[in-house]
C-alpha positions in Angstrom: 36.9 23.5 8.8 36.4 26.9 10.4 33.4 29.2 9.6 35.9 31.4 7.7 36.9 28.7 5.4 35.9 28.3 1.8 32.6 25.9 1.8 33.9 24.5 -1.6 36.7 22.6 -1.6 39.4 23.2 -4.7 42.3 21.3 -3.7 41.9 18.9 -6.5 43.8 15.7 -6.1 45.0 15.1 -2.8 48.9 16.6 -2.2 50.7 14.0 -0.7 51.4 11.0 -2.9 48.8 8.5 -3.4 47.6 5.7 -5.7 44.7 5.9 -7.7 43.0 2.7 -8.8 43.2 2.4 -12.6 40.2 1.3 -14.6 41.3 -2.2 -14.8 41.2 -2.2 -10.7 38.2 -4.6 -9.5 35.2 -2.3 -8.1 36.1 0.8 -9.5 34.0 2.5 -11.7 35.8 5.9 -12.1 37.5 8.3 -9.8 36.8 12.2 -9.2 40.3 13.4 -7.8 41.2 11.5 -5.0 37.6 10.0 -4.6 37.3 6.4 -6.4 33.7 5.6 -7.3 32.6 2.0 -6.0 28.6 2.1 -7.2 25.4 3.8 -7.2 23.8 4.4 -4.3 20.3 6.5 -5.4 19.4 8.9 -7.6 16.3 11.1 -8.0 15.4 14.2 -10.0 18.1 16.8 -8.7 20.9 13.8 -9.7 22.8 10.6 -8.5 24.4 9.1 -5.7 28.1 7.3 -5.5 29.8 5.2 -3.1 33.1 6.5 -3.3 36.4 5.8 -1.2 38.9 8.5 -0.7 41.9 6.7 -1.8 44.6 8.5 1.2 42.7 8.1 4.0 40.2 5.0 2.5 36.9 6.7 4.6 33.9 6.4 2.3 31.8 9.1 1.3 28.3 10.0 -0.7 29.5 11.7 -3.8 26.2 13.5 -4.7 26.2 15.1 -8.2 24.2 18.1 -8.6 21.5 19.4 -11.3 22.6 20.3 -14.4 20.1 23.6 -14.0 21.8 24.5 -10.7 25.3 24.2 -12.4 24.6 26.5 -14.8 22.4 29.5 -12.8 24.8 31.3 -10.6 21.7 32.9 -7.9 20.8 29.5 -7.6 24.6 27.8 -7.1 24.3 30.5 -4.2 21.2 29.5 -2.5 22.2 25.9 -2.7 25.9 27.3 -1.2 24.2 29.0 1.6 22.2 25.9 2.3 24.7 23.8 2.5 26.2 25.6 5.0 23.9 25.9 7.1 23.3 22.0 7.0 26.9 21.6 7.3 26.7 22.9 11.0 24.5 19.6 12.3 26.0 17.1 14.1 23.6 14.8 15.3 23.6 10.8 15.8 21.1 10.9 13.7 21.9 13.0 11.3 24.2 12.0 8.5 27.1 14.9 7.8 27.6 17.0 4.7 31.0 17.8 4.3 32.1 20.1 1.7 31.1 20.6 -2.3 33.7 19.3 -3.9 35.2 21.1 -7.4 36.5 18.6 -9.3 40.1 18.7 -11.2 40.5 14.9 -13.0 37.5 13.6 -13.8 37.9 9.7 -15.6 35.6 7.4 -16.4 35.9 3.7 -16.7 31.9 2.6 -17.2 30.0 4.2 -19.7 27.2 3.8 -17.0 29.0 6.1 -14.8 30.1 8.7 -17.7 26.2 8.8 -18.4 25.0 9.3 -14.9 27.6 11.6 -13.4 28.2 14.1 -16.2 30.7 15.6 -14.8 33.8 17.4 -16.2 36.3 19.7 -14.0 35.3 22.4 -13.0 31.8 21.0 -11.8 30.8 21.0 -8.3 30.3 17.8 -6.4 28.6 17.8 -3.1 30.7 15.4 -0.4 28.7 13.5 2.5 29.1 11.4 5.0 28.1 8.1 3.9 25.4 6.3 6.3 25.8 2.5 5.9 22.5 0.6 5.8 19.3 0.3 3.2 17.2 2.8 2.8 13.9 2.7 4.9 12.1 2.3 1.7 14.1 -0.9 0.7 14.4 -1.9 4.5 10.5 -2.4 4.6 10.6 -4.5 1.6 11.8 -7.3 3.3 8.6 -7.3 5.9 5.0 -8.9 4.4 3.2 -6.4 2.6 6.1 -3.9 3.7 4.3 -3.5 6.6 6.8 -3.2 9.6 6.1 -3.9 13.0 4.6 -1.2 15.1 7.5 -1.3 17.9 10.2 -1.0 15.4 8.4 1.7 13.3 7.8 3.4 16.2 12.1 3.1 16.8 13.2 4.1 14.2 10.6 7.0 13.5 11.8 8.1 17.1 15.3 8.5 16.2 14.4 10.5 12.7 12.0 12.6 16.0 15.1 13.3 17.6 17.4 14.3 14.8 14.3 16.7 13.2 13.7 18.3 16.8 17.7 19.2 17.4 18.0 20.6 13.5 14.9 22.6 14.4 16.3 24.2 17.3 18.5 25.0 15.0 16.2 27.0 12.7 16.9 24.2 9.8 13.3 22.5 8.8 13.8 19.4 6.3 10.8 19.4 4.0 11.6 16.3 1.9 10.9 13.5 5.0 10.4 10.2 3.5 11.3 7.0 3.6 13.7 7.6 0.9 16.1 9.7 3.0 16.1 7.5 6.0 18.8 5.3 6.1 18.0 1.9 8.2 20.8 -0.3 9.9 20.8 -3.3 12.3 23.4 -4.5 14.2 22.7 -7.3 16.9 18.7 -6.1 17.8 19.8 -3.0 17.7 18.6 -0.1 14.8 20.5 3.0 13.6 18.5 5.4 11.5 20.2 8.3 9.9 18.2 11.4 8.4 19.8 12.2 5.1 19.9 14.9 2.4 18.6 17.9 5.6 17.8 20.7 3.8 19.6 19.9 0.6 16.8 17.8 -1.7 14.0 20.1 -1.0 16.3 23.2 -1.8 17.4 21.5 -4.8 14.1 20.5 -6.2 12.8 24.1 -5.2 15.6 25.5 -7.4 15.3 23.1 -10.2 11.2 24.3 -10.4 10.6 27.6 -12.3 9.5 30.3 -10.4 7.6 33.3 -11.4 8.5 36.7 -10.6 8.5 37.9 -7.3 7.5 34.5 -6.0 9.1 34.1 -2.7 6.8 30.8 -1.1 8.1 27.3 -1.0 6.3 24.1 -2.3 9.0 21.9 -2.7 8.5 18.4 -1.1 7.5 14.9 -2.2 3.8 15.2 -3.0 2.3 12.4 -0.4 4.3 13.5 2.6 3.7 16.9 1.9 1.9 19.1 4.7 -1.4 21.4 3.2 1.1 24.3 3.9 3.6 23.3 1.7 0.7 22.5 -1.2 0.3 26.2 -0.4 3.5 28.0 -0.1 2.6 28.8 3.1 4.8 29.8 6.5 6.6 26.3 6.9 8.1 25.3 9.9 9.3 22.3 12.4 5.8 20.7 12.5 5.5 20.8 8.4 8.5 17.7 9.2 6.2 16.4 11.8 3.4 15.9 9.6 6.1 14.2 6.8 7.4 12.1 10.0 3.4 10.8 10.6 3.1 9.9 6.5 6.1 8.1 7.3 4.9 6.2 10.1 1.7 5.7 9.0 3.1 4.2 5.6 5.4 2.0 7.6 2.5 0.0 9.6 0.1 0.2 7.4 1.7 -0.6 3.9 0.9 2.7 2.2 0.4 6.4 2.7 -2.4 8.4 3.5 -4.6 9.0 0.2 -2.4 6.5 -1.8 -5.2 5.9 -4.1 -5.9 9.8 -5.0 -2.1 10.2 -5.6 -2.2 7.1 -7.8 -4.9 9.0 -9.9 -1.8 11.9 -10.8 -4.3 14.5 -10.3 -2.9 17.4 -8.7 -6.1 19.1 -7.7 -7.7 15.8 -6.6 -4.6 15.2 -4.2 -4.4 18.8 -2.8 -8.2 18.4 -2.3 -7.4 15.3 -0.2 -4.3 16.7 1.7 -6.5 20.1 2.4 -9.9 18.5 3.4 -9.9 14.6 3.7 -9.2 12.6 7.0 -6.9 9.8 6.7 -7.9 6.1 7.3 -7.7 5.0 10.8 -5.1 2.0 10.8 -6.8 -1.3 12.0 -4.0 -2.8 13.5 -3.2 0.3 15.5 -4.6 0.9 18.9 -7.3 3.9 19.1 -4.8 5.9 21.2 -2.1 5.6 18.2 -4.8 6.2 15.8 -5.6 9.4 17.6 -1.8 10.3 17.7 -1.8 9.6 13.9 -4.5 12.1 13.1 -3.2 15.1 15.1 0.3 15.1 13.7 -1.5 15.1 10.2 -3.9 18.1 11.3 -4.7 19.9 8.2 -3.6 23.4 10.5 -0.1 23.3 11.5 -1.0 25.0 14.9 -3.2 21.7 15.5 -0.1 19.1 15.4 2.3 18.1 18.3 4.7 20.5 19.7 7.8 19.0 18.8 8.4 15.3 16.8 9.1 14.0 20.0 5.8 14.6 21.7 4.1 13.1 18.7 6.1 10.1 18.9 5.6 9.7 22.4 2.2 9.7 22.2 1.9 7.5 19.6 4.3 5.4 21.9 2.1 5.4 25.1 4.9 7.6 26.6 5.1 10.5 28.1 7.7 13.1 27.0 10.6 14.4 28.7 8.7 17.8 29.9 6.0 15.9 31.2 8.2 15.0 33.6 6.9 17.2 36.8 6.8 17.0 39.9 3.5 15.6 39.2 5.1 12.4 37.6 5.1 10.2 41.2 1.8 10.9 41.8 0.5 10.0 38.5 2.9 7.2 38.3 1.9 5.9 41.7 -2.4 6.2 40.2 -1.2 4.4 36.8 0.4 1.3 39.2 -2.4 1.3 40.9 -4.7 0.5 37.8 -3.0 -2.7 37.2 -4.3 -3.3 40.7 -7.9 -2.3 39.7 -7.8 -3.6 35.7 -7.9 -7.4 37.3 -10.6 -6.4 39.7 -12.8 -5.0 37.2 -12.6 -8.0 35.1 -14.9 -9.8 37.7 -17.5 -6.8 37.9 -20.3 -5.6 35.1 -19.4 -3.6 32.6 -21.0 -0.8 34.3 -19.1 -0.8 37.0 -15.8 -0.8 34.9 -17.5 2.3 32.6 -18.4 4.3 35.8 -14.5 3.9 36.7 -13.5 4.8 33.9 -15.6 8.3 34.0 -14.5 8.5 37.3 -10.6 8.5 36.5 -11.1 10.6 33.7 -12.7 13.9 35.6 -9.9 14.1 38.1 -6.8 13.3 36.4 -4.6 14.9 34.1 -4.5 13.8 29.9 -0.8 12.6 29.4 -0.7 10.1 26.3 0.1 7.4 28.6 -2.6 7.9 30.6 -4.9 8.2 28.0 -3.9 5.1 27.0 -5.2 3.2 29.5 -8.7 5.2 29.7 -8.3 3.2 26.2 -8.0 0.1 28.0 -10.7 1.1 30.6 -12.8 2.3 28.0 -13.0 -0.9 26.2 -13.1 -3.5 29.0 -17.1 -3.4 29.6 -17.4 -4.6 25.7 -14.0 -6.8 25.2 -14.3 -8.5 29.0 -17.0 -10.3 27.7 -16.1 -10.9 23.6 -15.2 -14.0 22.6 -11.2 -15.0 22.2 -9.2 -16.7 20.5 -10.6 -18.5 17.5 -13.8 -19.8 19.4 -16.8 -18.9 18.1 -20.1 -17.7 19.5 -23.2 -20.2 19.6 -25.3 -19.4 16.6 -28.6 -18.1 19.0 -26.2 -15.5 20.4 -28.0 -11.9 19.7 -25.8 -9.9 17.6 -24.9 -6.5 19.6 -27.2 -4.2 17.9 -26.9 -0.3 17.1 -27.7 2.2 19.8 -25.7 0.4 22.8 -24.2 2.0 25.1 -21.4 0.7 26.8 -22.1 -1.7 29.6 -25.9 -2.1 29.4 -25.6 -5.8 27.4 -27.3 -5.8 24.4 -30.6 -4.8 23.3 -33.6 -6.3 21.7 -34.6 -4.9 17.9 -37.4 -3.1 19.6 -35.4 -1.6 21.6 -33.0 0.0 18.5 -33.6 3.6 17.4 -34.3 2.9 14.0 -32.1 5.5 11.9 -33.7 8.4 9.6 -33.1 7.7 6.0 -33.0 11.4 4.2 -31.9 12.8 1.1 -28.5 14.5 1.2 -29.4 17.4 -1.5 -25.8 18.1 -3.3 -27.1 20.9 -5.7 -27.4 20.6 -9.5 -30.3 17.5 -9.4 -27.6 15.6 -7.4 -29.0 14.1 -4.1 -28.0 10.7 -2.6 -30.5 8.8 0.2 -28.5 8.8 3.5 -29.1 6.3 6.3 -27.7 8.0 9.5 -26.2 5.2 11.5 -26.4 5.0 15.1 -23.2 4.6 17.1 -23.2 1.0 18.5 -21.7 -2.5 18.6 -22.4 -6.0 17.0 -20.8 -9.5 16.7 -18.8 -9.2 13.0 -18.5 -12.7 11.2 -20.4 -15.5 11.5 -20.6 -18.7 13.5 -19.1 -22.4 12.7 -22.8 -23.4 12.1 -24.1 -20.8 9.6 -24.8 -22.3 6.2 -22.2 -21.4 3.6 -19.8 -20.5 6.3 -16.4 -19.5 4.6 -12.8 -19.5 6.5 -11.9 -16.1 7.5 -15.3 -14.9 9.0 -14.2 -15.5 12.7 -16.8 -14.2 15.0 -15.5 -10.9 16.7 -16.9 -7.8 18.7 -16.4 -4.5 16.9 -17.7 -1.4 18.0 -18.7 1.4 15.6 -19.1 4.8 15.8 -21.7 7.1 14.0 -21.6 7.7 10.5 -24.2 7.5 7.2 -24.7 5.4 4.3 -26.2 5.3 0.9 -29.9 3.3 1.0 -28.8 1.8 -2.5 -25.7 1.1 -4.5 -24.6 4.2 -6.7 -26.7 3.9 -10.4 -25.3 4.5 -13.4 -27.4 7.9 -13.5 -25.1 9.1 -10.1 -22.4 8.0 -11.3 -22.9 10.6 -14.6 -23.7 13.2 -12.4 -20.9 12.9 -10.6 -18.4 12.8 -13.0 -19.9 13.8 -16.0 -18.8 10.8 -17.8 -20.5 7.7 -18.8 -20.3 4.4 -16.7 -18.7 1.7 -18.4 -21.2 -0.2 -20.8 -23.3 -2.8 -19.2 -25.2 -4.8 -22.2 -26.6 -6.8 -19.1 -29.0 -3.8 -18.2 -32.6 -3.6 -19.4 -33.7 -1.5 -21.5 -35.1 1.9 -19.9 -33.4 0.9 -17.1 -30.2 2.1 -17.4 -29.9 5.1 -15.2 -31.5 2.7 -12.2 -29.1 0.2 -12.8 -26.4 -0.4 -10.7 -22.8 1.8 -11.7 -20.2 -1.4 -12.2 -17.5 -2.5 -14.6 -15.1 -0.5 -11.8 -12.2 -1.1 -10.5 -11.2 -0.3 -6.7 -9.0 3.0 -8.5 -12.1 4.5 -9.8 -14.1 4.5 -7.0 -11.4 6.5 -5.2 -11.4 9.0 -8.2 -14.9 9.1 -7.9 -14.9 10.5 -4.5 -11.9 12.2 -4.8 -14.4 14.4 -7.7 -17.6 14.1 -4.9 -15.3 15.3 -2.0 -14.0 18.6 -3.9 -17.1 19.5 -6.3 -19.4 18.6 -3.4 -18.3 19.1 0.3 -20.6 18.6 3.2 -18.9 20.6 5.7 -17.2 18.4 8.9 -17.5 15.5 6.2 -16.1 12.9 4.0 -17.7 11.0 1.6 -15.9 7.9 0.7 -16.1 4.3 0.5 -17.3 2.2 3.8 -15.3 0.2 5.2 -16.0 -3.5 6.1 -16.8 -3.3 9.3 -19.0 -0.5 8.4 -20.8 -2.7 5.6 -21.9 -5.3 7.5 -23.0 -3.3 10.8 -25.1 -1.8 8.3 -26.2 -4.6 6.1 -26.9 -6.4 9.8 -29.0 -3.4 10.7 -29.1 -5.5 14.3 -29.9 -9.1 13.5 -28.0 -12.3 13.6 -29.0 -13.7 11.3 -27.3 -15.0 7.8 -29.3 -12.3 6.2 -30.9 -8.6 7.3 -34.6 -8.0 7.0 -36.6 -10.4 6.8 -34.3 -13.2 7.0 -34.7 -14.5 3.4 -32.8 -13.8 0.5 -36.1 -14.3 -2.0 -37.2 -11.0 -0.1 -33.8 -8.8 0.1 -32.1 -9.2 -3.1 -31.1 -10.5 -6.3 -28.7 -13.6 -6.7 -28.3 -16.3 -9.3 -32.0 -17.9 -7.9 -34.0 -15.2 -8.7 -31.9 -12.9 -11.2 -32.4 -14.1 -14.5 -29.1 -14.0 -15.0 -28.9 -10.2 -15.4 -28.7 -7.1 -12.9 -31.7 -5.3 -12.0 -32.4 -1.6 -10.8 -32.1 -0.8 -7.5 -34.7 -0.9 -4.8 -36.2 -3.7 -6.2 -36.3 -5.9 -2.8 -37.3 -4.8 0.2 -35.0 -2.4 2.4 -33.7 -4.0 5.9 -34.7 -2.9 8.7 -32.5 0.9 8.7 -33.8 1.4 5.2 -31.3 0.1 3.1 -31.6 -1.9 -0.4 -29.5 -4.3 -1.7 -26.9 -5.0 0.7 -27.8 -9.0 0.4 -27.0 -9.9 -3.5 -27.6 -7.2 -6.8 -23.9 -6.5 -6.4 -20.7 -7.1 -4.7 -19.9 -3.3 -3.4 -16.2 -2.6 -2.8 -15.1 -1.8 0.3 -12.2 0.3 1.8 -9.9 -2.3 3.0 -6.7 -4.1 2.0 -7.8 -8.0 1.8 -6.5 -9.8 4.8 -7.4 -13.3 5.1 -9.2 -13.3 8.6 -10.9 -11.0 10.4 -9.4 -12.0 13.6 -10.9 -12.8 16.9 -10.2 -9.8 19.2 -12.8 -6.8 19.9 -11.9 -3.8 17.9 -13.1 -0.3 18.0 -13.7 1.0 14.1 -11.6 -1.6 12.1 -9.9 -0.6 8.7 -7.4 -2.4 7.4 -4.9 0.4 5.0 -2.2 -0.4 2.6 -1.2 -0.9 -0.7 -2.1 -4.3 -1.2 -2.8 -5.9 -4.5 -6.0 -7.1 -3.5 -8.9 -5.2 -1.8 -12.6 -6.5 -0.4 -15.9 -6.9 -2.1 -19.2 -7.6 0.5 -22.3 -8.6 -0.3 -22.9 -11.0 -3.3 -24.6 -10.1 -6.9 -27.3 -11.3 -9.2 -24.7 -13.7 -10.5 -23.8 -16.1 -7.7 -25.1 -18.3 -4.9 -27.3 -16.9 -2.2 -24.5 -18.6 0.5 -22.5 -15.8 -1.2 -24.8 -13.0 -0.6 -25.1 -13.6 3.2 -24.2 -10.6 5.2 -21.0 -12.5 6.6 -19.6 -13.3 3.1 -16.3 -11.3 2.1 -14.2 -12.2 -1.3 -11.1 -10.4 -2.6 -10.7 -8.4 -5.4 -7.6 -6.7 -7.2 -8.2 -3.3 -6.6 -7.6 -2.9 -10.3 -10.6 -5.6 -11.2 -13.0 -4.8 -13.7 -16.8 -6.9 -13.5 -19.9 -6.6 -14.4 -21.2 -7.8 -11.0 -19.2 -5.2 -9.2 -20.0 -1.8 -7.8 -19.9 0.3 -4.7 -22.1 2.5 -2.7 -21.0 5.8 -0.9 -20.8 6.6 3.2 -20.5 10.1 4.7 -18.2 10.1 7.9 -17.4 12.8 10.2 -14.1 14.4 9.4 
């Protein structure tokens, strides 16, 4: 077709003598003109997808209907005309082709399925693609556990969809609806194919479809979680707006869910563009800290702060460096990274301070490409991992727990030694104040050995290291819980008496604690923070507060907290045991406090560097016992699972504050 030529297509049925399948032909559902309709294929809000088989030359297409409010408005049957032409000029490997839009002549019918999808009659315009064999990537991940896919393929295929978004945006064609949804996955021998579907098209169509007010010129069309803040907005919107779709994506396809996927459950749209404007996302725990970091910058809140192109980003989530890196340079730091896997086995047999020192060293003289950050990762980390246990074996019960306040290579520290963190109130305006503990940065031995009393399977003995952040001295209370929302907690017949404001907040699920700080994080900010839930790794650091032992404090659970020996049988305010020793209450027994996790059934065994485990798992974590169970349960080790949809009594949560 030249760029003089008609962009719709009104030959009607093909000239040249064909056959047409009749409706008592096996697989047909209808025809349009020469195009004979084999099944659905997707749908969404702007309309449905065929199969369909062009009965001359028997090439399949996508036969894409489109929105009955387009049809009908002739500005926006324009737009839409404009757009497509436009998208019709990519030709990409990884990008699948639109052809024409159709006008359709002879329109039949041979399932009443088909008549009530299509709606079609002649006249109406039909939009023709290329059709791009395969699942989509939103099926495709299904078939993994959890529909969590393993990094190196992510990483392939999410590389591919890079390519295909950087060429369109040399182009000056942006996407705005990436998703999983318009990725279609293929495998062939090892091998996988992704093609980018719908460019352009599904965002101009659901932008048209929305009503607009007069004069309104701004854009916010997109699917809601892998939406940038500037398309919230209506801001400017350009290649790195795709980028920050193309990191959802990723980070949805490791991790089992997107970013925020409990705020977007809650259907709130000012909670959600609270999130997408101020919140962090969760670091993935099965990611490396270097793809972690790669994560967060191509979802920078400021467009200016992502990746230059969707390459770079996947790059450096890759460990790679990308093509313009490439210098004349490139030998020389080529030649230093060989070298390390020289150096890496010698510093296994030194101190960890030796191995630190190098790695200071290497970092003041050489240059910052992702794959040589990656390994000042690996550097970084071998003065604490060298000496972590491995595998499944377990550290000797007397072996001190790593305690808060270590710095990297000195071994650990006695608890006189710990600087003991500040516990001050956090004043939140309106009578609203919550008790912070500020944690000190530092490492300690998660789990608990084979020998512990009341040891349960999946507490394997590990070395995680944890950076700074703050925690609540006491579980939230009903009373905070009020202020917060301005609604009442769940009843808790349980509860004393004059008590109830001191009480613990429970009788919620996993959902309403991420509403509840979802309403905290927007109606209370603390600048350059978050509040949200801790995460597990972050509970029991704290609740450890530097000891070994099955419980913090003083050791016994008759002096830190309520549990079925002690209880009554009922829930008591809190603060009614003595604090451990950073200041907090409660953290052995009262209540089991939700944590951020998905549930996985082991720790592990390997060191790990701020541990979160994201997805959208049925079931989530609880830590730390209650007033109605067994003191083995309320040992700082202990960790049950939850669904995240669970309602007890014996449940609540407490809040943390973490740098943005």
């Amino acid at each position: 077709m030249s760029d003089g030529q008609d962009l719709f297509d009104n030959s009607g049925p093909a000239s040249e003598p064909v056959t047409i399948p009749g409706p008592n032909a096996p697989g047909t559902l209808g025809t349009i003109d020469q195009y004979v309709l084999k099944r659905k294929i997707g749908g969404g809000g702007f309309g449905v997808v065929y199969l369909a088989e062009d009965s001359f030359s028997h090439v399949k297409y996508a036969l894409k209907t489109i929105h009955p409010a387009l049809k009908q408005n002739p500005e926006e049957m324009r737009r839409l005309k404009e757009n497509f032409a436009i998208v019709q000029k990519l030709h990409h490997p990884h990008i699948a082709d639109a052809m024409v839009i159709h006008l359709a002549h002879d329109v039949q019918y041979f399932t009443e399925e088909a008549r009530k999808d299509l709606r079609l009659a002649s006249g109406d315009p039909v939009m023709v693609m290329s059709y791009a064999p395969g699942s989509t990537l939103s099926a495709w991940r299904s078939a993994f556990p959890g529909k969590r896919v393993p990094v190196d393929k992510a990483a392939e295929i999410c590389r591919q969809v890079a390519d295909a978004l950087d060429y369109a945006h040399a182009q000056r064609v942006i996407h705005r609806d990436v998703k999983p949804a318009n990725v279609v996955v293929s495998e062939d021998r090892g091998r996988i194919d992704a093609q980018v579907l719908d460019f352009g098209l599904a965002a101009e169509i659901r932008s048209s479809i929305n009503p607009r007010g007069a004069g309104e010129v701004r854009d916010t069309s997109g699917t809601r979680p892998y939406m940038a803040p500037e398309q919230w907005t209506g801001d400017d919107q350009n290649g790195r707006t795709d980028q920050y779709a193309l990191a959802v994506m990723l980070y949805e396809l490791v991790s089992g869910a997107v970013p925020f996927e409990g705020v977007f459950r809650t259907g709130d749209v000012e909670l959600m563009l609270d999130a997408v404007k101020r919140r962090p996302p969760l670091s993935v725990r099965s990611l490396s800290s270097s793809q972690n970091r790669a994560l967060r910058k191509a979802l920078a809140k400021a467009p200016g702060d992502r990746f230059p192109s969707c390459a770079a980003f996947v790059a450096a989530f890759s460990g790679r460096a990308t093509p313009s890196s490439g210098s004349g340079s490139g030998s020389l730091r080529d030649s230093f990274l060989r070298s390390l896997s020289y150096v890496v086995p010698f510093l296994r047999s030194c101190c960890g301070a030796a191995a630190d020192a190098a790695r200071r060293a290497a970092c003041a003289g050489a240059d910052r490409s992702p794959r040589f950050r990656a390994v000042l990762d690996r550097l970084h980390l071998l003065p604490e991992s060298f000496f972590a246990p491995e595998d499944d074996a377990e550290t000797p019960a007397s072996a001190p727990a790593f305690s808060g306040g270590l710095s990297a290579g000195t071994g650990p520290r006695t608890e006189r030694q710990v600087r003991k963190p500040v516990v001050t109130p956090v004043d939140l305006g309106d009578g609203l104040s919550f008790d912070m503990a500020d944690l000190p940065p530092g490492s300690f031995l998660m789990g608990s050995p084979h020998s512990e009393p009341g040891r349960r399977p999946g507490e394997s003995l590990h070395e995680v290291s944890m950076s700074p952040f703050q925690l609540a001295a006491a579980p939230v209370t009903r009373g905070k819980w009020r202020a917060v929302t301005g609604t009442e907690p769940p009843p808790d017949p349980n509860c004393r008496d004059g008590e109830s404001d001191d009480c613990p907040a429970t009788g919620l699920s996993w959902d309403d604690c991420e509403s509840f700080f979802a309403r905290l994080n927007r109606d209370h900010p603390v600048h350059g923070y978050e509040w949200r839930l801790p995460t597990e790794a972050q509970w029991e650091y704290a609740c450890r507060a530097g000891s070994s032992a099955p419980y913090g404090g003083t050791g016994r659970i008759e002096d830190m907290g309520w549990y079925a020996g002690n209880s009554g049988g009922a829930p008591h305010p809190v603060r009614g045991k003595r604090p451990n020793d950073w200041g907090l209450y409660d953290m052995n027994g009262g209540v089991w406090e939700w944590c951020a996790d998905e549930w996985t059934p082991s720790l592990g065994n390997k060191p790990s560097s701020d541990p979160v485990v994201a997805g959208v798992g049925r079931d989530r974590v609880v830590r730390g016992g209650s007033w109605a169970h067994s003191a083995a349960l309320a040992r700082s080790a202990s960790r049950m699972k939850l669904p995240r949809t669970a309602r007890f009594d014996n449940v609540g949560f407490r809040v943390a504050l973490v740098p943005r």
